[in-house]
C-alpha positions as CSV (number, residue, x, y, z in Angstrom):
1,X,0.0,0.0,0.0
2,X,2.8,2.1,0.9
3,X,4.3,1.7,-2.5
4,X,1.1,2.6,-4.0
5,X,0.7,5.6,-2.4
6,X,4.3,6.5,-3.6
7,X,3.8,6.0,-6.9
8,X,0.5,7.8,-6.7
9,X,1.6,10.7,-5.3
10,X,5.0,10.7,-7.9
11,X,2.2,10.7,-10.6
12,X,0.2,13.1,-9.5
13,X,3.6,15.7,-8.8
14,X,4.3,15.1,-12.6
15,X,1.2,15.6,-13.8
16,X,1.4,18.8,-11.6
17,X,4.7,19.8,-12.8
18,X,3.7,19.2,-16.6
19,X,0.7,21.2,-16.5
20,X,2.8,24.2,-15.3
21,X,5.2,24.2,-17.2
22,X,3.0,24.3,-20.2
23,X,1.4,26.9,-18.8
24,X,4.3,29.0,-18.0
25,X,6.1,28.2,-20.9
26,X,3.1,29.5,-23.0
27,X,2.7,33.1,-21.8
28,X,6.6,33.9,-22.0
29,X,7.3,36.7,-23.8
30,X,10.3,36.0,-26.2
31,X,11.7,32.2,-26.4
32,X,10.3,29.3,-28.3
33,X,8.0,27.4,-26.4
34,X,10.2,24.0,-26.0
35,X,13.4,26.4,-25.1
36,X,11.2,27.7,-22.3
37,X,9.9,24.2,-21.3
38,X,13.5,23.4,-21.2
39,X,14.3,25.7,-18.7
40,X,11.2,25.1,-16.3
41,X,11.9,21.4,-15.9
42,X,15.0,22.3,-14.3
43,X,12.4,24.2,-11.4
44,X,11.3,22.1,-8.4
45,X,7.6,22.2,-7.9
46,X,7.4,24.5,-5.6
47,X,9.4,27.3,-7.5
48,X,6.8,26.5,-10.7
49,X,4.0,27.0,-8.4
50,X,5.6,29.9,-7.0
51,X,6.0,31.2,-10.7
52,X,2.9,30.5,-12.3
53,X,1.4,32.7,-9.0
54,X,3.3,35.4,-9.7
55,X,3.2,35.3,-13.5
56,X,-0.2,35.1,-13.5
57,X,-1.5,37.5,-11.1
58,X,1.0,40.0,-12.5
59,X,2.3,40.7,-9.5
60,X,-0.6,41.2,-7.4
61,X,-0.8,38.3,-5.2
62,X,2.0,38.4,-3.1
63,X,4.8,35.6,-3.7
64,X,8.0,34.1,-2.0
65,X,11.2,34.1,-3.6
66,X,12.4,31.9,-6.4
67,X,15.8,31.1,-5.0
68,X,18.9,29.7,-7.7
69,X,22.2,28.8,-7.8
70,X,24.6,31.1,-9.3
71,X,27.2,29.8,-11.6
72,X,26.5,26.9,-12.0
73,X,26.4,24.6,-15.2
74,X,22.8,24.5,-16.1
75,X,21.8,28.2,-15.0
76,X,22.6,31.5,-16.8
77,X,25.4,33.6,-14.7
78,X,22.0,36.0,-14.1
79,X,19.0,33.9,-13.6
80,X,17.0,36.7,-12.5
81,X,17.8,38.6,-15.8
82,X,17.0,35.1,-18.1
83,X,13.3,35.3,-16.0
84,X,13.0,38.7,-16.0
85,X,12.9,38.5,-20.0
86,X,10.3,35.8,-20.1
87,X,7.9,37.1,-18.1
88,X,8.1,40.6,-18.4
89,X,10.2,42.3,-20.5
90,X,11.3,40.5,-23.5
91,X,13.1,44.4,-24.7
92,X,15.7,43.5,-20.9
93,X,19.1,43.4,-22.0
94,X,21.6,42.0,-19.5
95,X,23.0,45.2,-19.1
96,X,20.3,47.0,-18.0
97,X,20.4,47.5,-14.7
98,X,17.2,45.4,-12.2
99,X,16.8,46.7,-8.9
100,X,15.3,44.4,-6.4
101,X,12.1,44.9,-4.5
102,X,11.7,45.0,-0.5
103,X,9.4,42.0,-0.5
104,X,12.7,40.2,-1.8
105,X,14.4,38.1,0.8
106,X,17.4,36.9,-1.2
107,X,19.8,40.0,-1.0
108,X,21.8,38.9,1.4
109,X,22.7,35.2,0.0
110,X,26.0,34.9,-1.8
111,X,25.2,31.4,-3.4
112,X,21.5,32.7,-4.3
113,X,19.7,35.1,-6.3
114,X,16.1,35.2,-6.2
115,X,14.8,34.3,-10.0
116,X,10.7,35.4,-9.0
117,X,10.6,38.6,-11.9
118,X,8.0,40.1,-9.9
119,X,10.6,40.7,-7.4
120,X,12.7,42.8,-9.2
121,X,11.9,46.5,-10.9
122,X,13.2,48.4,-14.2
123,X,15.9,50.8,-13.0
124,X,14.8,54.4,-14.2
125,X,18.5,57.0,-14.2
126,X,17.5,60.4,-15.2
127,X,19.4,61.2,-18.6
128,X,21.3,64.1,-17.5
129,X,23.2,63.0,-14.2
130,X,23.5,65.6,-11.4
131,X,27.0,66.5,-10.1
132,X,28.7,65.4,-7.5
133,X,28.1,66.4,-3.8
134,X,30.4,64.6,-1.8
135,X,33.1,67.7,-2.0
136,X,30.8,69.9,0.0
137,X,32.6,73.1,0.8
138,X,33.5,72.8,4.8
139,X,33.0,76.4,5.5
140,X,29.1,76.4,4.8
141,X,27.0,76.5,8.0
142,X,25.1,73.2,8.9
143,X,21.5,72.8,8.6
144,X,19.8,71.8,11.9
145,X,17.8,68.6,11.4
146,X,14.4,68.9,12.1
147,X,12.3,66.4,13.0
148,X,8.9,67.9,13.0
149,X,5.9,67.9,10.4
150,X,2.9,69.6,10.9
151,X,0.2,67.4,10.5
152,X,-3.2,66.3,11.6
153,X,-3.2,63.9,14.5
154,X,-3.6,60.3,13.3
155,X,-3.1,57.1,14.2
156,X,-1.1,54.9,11.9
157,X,-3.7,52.0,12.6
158,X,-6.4,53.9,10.5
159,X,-5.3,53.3,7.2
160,X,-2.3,51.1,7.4
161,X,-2.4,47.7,8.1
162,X,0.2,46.6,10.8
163,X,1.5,42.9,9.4
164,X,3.3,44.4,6.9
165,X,5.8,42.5,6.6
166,X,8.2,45.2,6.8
167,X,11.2,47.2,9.5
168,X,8.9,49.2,12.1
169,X,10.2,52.4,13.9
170,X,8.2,54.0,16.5
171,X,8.7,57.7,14.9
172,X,7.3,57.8,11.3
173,X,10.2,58.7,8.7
174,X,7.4,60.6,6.3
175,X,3.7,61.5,6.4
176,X,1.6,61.2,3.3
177,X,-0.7,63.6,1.7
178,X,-3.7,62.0,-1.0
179,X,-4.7,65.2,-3.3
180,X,-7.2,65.8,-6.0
181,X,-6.6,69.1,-7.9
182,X,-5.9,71.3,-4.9
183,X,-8.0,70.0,-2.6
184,X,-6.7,67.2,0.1
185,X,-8.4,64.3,0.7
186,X,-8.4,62.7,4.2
187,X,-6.1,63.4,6.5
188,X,-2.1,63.6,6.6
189,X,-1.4,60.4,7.0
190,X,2.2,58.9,9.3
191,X,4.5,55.9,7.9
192,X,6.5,54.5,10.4
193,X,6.9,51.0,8.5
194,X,9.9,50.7,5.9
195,X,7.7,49.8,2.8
196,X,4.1,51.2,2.3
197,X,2.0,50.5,-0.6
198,X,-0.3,53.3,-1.9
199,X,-3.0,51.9,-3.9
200,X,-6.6,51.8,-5.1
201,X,-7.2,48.4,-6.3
202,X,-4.6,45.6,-4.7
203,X,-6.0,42.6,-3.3
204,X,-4.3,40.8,-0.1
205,X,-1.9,43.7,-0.2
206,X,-1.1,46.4,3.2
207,X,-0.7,49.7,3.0
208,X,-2.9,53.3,1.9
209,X,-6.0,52.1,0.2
210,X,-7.0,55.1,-1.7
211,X,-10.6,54.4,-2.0
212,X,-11.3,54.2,1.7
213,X,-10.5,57.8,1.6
214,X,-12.4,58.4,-2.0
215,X,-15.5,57.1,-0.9
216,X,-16.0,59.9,1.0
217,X,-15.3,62.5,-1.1
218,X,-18.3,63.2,-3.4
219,X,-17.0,64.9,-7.0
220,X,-18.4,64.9,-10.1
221,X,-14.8,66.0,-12.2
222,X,-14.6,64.0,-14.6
223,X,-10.8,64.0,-15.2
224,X,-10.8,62.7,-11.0
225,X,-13.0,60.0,-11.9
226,X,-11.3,59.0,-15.0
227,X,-7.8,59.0,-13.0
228,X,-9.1,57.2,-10.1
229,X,-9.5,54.0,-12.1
230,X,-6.1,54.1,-13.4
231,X,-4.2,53.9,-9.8
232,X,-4.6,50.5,-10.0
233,X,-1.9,48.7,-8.3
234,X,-0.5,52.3,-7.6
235,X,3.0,53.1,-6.2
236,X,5.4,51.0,-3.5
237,X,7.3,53.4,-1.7
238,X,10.6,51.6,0.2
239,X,13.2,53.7,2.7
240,X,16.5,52.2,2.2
241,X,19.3,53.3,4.9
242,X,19.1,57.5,3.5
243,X,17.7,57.1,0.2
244,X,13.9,56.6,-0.8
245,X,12.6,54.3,-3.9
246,X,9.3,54.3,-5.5
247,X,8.1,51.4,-7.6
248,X,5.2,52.1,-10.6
249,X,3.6,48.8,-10.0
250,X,0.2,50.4,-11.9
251,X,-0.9,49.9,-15.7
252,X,-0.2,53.7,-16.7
253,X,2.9,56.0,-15.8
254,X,3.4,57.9,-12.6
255,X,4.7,61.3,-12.9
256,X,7.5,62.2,-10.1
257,X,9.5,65.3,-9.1
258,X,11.7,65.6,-6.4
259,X,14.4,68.5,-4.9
260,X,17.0,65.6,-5.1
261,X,16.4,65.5,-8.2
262,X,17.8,68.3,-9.8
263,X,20.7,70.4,-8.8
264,X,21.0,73.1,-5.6
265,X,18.6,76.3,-6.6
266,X,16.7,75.0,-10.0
267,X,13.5,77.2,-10.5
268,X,11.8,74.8,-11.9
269,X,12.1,71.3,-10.5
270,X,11.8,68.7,-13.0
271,X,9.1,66.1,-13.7
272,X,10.1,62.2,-14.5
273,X,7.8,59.7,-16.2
274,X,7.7,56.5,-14.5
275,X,7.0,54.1,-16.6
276,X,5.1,50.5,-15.2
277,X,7.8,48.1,-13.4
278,X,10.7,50.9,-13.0
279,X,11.7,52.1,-9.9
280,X,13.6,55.6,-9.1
281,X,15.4,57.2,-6.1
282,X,13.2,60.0,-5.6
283,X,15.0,61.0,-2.2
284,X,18.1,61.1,-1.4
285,X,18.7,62.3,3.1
286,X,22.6,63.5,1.9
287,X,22.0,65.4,-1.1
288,X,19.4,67.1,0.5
289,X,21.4,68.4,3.3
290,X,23.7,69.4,0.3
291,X,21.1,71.6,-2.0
292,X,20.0,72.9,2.2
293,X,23.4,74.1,2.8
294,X,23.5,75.8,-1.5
295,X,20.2,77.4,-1.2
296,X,19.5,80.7,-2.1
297,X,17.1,82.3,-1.0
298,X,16.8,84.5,-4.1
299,X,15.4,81.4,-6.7
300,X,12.1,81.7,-7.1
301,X,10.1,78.1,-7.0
302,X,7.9,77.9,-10.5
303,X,4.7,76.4,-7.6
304,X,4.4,75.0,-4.5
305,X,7.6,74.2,-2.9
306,X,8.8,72.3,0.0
307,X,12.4,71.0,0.1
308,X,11.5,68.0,2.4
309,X,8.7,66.4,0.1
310,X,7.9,64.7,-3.4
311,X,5.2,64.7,-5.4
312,X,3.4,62.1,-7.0
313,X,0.8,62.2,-10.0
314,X,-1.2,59.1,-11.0
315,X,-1.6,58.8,-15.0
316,X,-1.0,62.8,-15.4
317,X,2.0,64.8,-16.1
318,X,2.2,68.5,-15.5
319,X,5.0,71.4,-15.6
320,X,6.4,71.5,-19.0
321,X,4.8,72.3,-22.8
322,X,4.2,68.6,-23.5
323,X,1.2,68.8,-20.5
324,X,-1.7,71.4,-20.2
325,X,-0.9,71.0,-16.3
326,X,1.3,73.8,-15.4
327,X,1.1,72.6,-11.6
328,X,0.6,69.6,-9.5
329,X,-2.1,71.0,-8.5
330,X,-4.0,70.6,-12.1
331,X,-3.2,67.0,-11.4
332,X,-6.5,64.9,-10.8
333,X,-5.2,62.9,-8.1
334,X,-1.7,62.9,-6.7
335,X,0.3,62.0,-3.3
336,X,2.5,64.0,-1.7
337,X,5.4,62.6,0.6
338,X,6.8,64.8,3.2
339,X,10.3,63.3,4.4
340,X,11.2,64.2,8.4
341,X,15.0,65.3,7.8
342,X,16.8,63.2,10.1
């Protein structure tokens, strides 16, 4: 009987593993179907199962790693590139550059890299790189850190889930803002995780639920409406030592700008499109202490300004001739993320 129920239960794992892989291998992106059935056979079941999750939900349903060996015989030197081009980009060249995402677990293994391609973004590099800041003049008074924010009193519990997952402080690191046109929805609202999601639409998923704060707010703007259904998946925002990431895990682009963005004293701060599945550094701690210490207080801010905060427009662009927008606040539904200078 024992025997049996081995042989049983070997057939039914293979009849498992063969439906997956078919499946996987048909929704690739850029390999002949047998090349990619080669590769999946080399998966244990778990990792296809792991796999077809991921690749089928798009990223949605939230998935372990995929860990594999590096270097060895019957793997690619970058495993993670190899699935990154199946699944979702078939355009990846191994030289672009993949960041990988805070729900990743691998980064610290030096035999493993994780292979799961909805744990890794599209690195976004503004085209003109800023100069360097690390020779800051010594004789420049220091900025005082500050640690306060205004904001409405709130408690984290209210919108954020608490399982996250993620590193938890007791002092929140930023506060975030939802806005549509120039009017603020809810209120100001205190991270202290590492990683929040900001979202309208994500099933199984922690973090700002934009429509629990939409559903009370009655408008008949069409342009808000429209935008509304295109957050989506929305934005993962991730603190990393003194530098914050966003990730466009949405359908459409998200528009970004940011004062450590551009160099010390620009009038008019530039706007990035972020296209879905890249990932920028829209704040760098460091450099702004460095554009702090260059100010002058002579430039004159095209806008709203505030030196501790980035802005972030679902679907909509604004600030230069390509957009009617000359503002954020023309945008239909943004976030603003105001950073506490530590």
């Amino acid at each position: 009987m024992l025997t049996l129920h081995l042989v049983m239960l070997h057939f039914v794992n293979y009849v498992k593993r063969s439906c997956l892989i078919k499946r996987l291998s048909r929704i690739s992106t850029n390999e002949a179907q047998r090349s990619v059935e080669s590769i999946l056979r080399r998966l244990e079941l778990a990792d296809l199962e792991t796999l077809a999750v991921s690749v089928e939900s798009l990223g949605t349903e939230e998935t372990p790693c995929i860990p594999l060996p590096m270097g060895e015989e019957y793997w690619p030197a970058k495993p993670h590139v190899l699935f990154c081009q199946l699944w979702r980009w078939a355009d990846l060249h191994p030289s672009h550059e993949l960041r990988r995402l805070p729900n990743c677990q691998t980064s610290q293994d030096p035999l493993y890299i994780c292979a799961n391609p909805y744990h890794w973004s599209r690195l976004y590099k503004p085209d003109t790189p800023l100069p360097p800041y690390s020779t800051l003049p010594q004789e420049l008074p220091k900025v005082e850190d500050d640690t306060s924010i205004a904001s409405d009193p709130v408690s984290p519990e209210s919108r954020f889930s608490s399982n996250s997952g993620s590193s938890e402080s007791s002092q929140p690191w930023c506060k975030i803002a939802y806005w549509e046109l120039s009017d603020r929805v809810g209120r100001l609202l205190p991270v202290s995780q590492s990683v929040v999601n900001v979202f309208a639409d994500l099933p199984h998923s922690d973090g700002l639920c934009l429509q629990t704060l939409t559903d009370s707010q009655v408008t008949t703007n069409s342009s808000v409406l429209q935008t509304r259904t295109k957050i989506g998946q929305g934005v993962t925002i991730f603190k990393e030592d003194h530098e914050v990431w966003v990730y466009n895990r949405s359908k459409f682009p998200v528009f970004v700008n940011s004062p450590t963005l551009d160099p010390p004293n620009t009038e008019k701060l530039t706007v990035y499109k972020l296209q879905p599945g890249y990932s920028i550094k829209i704040f760098d701690y460091e450099r702004s202490k460095y554009n702090q210490r260059m100010r002058d207080s002579s430039t004159q801010k095209n806008g709203p300004f505030d030196q501790n905060a980035v802005r972030i427009s679902f679907a909509k662009g604004w600030g230069n001739s390509r957009y009617s927008r000359r503002y954020i606040t023309c945008c239909p539904c943004w976030i603003e993320v105001m950073f506490v200078n530590r």
